[in-house]
C-alpha positions in Angstrom: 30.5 10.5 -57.3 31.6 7.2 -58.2 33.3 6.8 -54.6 29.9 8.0 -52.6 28.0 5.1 -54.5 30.6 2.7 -53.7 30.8 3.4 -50.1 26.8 3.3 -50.0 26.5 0.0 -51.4 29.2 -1.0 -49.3 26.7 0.3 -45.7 23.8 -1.6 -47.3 25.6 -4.7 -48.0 26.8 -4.5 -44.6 23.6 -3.3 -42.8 21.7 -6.4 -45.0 24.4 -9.0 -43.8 23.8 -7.8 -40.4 20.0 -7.7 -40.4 19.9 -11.0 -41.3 22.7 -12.5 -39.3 21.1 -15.5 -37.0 20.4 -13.6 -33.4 22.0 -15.1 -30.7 20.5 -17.6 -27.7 20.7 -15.6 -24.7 19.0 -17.1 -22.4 16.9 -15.1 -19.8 16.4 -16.2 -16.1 12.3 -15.9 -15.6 11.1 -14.1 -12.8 8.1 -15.9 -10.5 6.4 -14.6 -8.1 6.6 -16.5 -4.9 3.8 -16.2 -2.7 3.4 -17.0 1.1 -0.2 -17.3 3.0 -0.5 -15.8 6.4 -2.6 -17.6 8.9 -4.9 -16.4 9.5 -5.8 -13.9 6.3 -8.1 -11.7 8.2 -7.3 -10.5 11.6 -9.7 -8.2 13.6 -8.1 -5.4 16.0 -9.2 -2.4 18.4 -7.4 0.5 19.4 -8.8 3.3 21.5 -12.1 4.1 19.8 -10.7 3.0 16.2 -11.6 -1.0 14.8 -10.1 -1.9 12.1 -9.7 -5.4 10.0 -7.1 -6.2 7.9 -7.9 -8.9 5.2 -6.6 -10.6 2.0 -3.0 -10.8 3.6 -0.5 -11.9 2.1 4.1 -12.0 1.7 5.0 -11.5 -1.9 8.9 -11.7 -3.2 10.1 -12.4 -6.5 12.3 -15.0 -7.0 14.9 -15.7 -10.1 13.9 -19.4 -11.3 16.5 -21.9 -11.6 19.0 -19.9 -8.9 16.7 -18.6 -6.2 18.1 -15.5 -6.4 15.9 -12.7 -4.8 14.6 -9.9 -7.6 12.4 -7.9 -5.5 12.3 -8.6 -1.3 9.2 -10.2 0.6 6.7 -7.5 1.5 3.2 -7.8 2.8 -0.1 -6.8 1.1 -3.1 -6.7 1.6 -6.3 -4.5 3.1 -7.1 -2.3 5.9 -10.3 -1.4 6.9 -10.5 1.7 10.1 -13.7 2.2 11.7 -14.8 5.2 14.0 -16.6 3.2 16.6 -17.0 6.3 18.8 -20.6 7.9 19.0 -19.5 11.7 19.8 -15.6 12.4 18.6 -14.0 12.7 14.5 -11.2 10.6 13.8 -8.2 12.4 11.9 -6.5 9.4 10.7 -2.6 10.4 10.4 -0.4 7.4 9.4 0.5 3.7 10.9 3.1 1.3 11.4 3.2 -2.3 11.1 5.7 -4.3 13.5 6.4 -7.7 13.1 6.9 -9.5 16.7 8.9 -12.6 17.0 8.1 -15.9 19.1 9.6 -14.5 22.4 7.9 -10.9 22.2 10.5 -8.9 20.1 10.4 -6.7 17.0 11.9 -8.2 13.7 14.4 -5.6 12.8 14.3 -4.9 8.6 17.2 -5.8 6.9 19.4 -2.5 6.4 18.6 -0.7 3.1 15.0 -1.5 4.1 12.1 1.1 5.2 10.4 0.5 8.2 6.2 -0.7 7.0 4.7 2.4 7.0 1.0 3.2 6.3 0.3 6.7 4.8 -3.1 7.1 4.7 -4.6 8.3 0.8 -5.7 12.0 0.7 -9.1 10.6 0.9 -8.9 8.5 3.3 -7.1 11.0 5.4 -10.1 13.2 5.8 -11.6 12.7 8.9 -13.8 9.7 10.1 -17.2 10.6 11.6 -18.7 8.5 14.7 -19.2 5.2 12.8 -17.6 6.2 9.6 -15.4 3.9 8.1 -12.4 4.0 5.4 -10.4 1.3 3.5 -6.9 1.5 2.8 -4.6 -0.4 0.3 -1.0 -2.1 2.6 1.5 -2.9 0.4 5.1 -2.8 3.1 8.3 -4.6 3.3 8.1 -7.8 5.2 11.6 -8.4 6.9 13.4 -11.7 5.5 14.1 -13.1 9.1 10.4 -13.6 9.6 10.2 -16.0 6.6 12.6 -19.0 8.4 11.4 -21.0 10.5 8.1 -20.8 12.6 9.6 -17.3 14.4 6.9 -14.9 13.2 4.5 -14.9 16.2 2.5 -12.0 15.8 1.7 -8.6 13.7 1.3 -5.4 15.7 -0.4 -2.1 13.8 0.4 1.4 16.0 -2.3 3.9 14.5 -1.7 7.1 15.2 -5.2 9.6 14.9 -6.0 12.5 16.6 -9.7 12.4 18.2 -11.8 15.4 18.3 -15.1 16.0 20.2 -17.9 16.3 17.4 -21.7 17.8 18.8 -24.4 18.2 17.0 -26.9 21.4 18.3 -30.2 22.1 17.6 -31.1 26.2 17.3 -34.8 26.8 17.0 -35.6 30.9 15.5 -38.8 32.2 15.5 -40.4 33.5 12.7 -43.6 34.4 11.2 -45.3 34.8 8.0 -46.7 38.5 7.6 -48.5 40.8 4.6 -45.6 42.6 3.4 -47.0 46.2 2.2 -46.3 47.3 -1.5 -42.4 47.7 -2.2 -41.3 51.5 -3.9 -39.5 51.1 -7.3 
């Protein structure tokens, strides 16, 4: 009994000495968030019978402070709004993809371990668009590194992909007419 108290006065005075030990200076690198403005922040497109208008752009990557080491890659963000601008089909809106076109017409290829920007459209947003019917649409996709040196970013290219169906609306007219119904038979 003697030896159990012993060796459990021992663990708290050991515990207490360690508790209260000075905690070391370890410093931490912050993380900042370095942001880019795209020029312009709004940009207007059209393609087939689909508008759309993608605002609030802008290239987000986090950046170690102190070494400029990357944390988290650049990627683009922002909002895109898809109108049906036809007056007789539905939209089915299935998915998108941003391409990023240097100063002499080419694609920017992503850096390898990198996704290509994809937009996958929301479950609600993927219902289909009546004739002038819009949707809006949260972008948030990998911006390739390349396009941040230099002035070589020219232009931004979105291929939609939808599939248009032909939408009618009939008229039926039915006759009727309001007769004395007789007395009904339990």
């Amino acid at each position: 009994m003697q030896a159990w108290t012993s060796t459990i006065m021992a663990a708290a005075i050991a515990a207490a000495i360690t508790g209260c030990a000075p905690k070391s200076n370890v410093a931490t690198a912050s993380i900042e968030d370095k942001v880019y403005g795209v020029v312009p922040a709004s940009v207007t497109m059209k393609t087939g019978i689909v508008t759309g208008e993608l605002t609030d752009m802008k290239i987000t990557e986090r950046v170690e402070e102190g070494s400029g080491r990357i944390d988290m890659p650049a990627r683009l963000s922002g909002t895109l709004k898809l109108k049906n601008t036809s007056s007789d089909q539905i939209v089915q809106l299935v998915g998108g993809t941003i391409r990023y076109i240097d100063n002499q017409g080419h694609p920017i290829k992503m850096e390898e371990a990198r996704t290509e920007p994809a937009i996958r459209f929301s479950s609600s947003t993927a219902e289909r668009l009546a004739p002038g019917q819009d949707a809006t649409q949260s972008v948030n996709v990998d911006f390739p590194a390349d396009a941040l040196k230099g002035q070589k970013l020219k232009e931004l290219r979105l291929e939609l992909t939808y599939v248009p169906s032909p939408y009618r609306q009939e008229t039926a007219n039915v006759a009727l007419a309001i007769g004395a119904i007789g007395p009904t038979k339990p």
